[in-house]
C-alpha positions as CSV (number, residue, x, y, z in Angstrom):
1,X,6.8,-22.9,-5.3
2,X,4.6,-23.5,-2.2
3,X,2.1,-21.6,-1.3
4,X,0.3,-21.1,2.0
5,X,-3.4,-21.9,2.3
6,X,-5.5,-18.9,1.5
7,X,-7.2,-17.2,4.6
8,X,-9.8,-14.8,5.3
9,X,-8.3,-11.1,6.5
10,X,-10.5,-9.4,9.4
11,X,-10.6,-5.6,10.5
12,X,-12.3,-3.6,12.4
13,X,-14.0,-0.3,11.3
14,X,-12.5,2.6,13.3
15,X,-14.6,5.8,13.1
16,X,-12.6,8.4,11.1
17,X,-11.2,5.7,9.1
18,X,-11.4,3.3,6.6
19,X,-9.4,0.5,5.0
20,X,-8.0,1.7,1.8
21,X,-6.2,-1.4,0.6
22,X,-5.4,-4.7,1.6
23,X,-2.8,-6.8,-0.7
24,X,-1.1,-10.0,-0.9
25,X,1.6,-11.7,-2.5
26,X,2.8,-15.1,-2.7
27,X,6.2,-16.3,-2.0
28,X,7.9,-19.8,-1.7
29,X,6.6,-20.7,2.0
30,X,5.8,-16.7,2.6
31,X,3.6,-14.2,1.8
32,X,3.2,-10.5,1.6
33,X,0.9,-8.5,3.3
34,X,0.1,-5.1,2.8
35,X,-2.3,-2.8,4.8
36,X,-3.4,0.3,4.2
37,X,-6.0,3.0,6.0
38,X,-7.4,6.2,5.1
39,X,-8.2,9.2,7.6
40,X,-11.3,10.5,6.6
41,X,-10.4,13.9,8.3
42,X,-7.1,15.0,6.2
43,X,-6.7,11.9,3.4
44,X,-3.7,10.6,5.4
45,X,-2.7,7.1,4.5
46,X,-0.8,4.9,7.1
47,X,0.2,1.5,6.1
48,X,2.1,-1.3,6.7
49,X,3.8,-3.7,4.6
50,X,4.6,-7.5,6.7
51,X,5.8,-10.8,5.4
52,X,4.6,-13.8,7.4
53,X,5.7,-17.2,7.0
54,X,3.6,-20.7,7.8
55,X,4.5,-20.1,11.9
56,X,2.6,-16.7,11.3
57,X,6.2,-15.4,12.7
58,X,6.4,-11.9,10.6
59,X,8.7,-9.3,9.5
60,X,8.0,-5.7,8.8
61,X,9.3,-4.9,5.3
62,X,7.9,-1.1,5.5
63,X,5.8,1.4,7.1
64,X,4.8,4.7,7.6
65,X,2.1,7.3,6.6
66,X,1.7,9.8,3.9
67,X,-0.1,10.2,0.3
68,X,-1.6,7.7,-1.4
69,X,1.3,7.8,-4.0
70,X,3.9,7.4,-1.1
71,X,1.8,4.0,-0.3
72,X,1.9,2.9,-3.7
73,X,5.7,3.8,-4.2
74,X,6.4,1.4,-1.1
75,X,4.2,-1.6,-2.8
76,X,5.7,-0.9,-6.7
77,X,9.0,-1.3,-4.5
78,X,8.4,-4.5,-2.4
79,X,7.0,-5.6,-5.5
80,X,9.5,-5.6,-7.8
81,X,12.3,-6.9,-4.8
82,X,10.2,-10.0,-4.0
83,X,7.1,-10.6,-6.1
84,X,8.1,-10.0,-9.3
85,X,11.3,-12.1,-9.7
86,X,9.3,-15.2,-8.6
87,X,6.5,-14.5,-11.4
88,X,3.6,-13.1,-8.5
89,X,1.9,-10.3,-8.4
90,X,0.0,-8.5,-5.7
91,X,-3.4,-9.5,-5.5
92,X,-6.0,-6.9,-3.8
93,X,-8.3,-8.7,-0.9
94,X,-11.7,-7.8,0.6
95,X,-12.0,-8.0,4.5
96,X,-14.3,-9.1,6.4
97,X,-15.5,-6.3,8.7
98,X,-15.9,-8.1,12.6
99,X,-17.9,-5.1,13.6
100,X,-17.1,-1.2,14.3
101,X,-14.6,-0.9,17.1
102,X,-15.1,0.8,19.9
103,X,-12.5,2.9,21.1
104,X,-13.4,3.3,24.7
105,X,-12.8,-0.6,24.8
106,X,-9.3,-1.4,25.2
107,X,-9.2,-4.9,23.6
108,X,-12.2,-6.1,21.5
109,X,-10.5,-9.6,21.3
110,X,-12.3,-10.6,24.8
111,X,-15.7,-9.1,24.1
């Protein structure tokens, strides 16, 4: 199996939210991505689940919001379909945190 080059994940922090996990899986010349934030207000979880290949061209595999359960559902899932019948797991990652956005700043990427 070949697997791409590990790389760094960067977010940033959002008042009212927070990351609540980031996970990765490996597949032949892929990998798995999943994202996951909490709202501090009412313990909402939206996530997104992406496969992206070595041309960083993804695919959304799922997304949505709800419990923390829901979230975990969706990964067990994904899991099972495309990690597990390759021998890979999903691996939990720590971001990097670029800074705490600012929401009254459209695009942070040209600060």
């Amino acid at each position: 199996m070949q697997r791409l080059p590990e790389q760094d994940i960067y977010v940033y922090k959002t008042p009212g939210e927070e990351v609540h996990k980031i996970l990765v899986g490996d597949l032949d010349q892929k990998r798995l991505k999943a994202f996951s934030k909490v709202d501090v207000t009412n313990e909402q979880i939206t996530y997104k689940i992406i496969a992206e290949d070595a041309n960083k061209k993804t695919e959304v595999l799922a997304e949505g919001t709800g419990s923390p359960a829901d979230f975990e559902k969706e990964v067990t899932r994904l899991g099972q379909q495309y990690l597990e019948p390759v021998g890979e797991n999903w691996r939990e990652i720590q971001p990097k945190v670029m800074k705490v956005f600012d929401p009254n700043h459209l695009c942070p990427k040209y600060e």
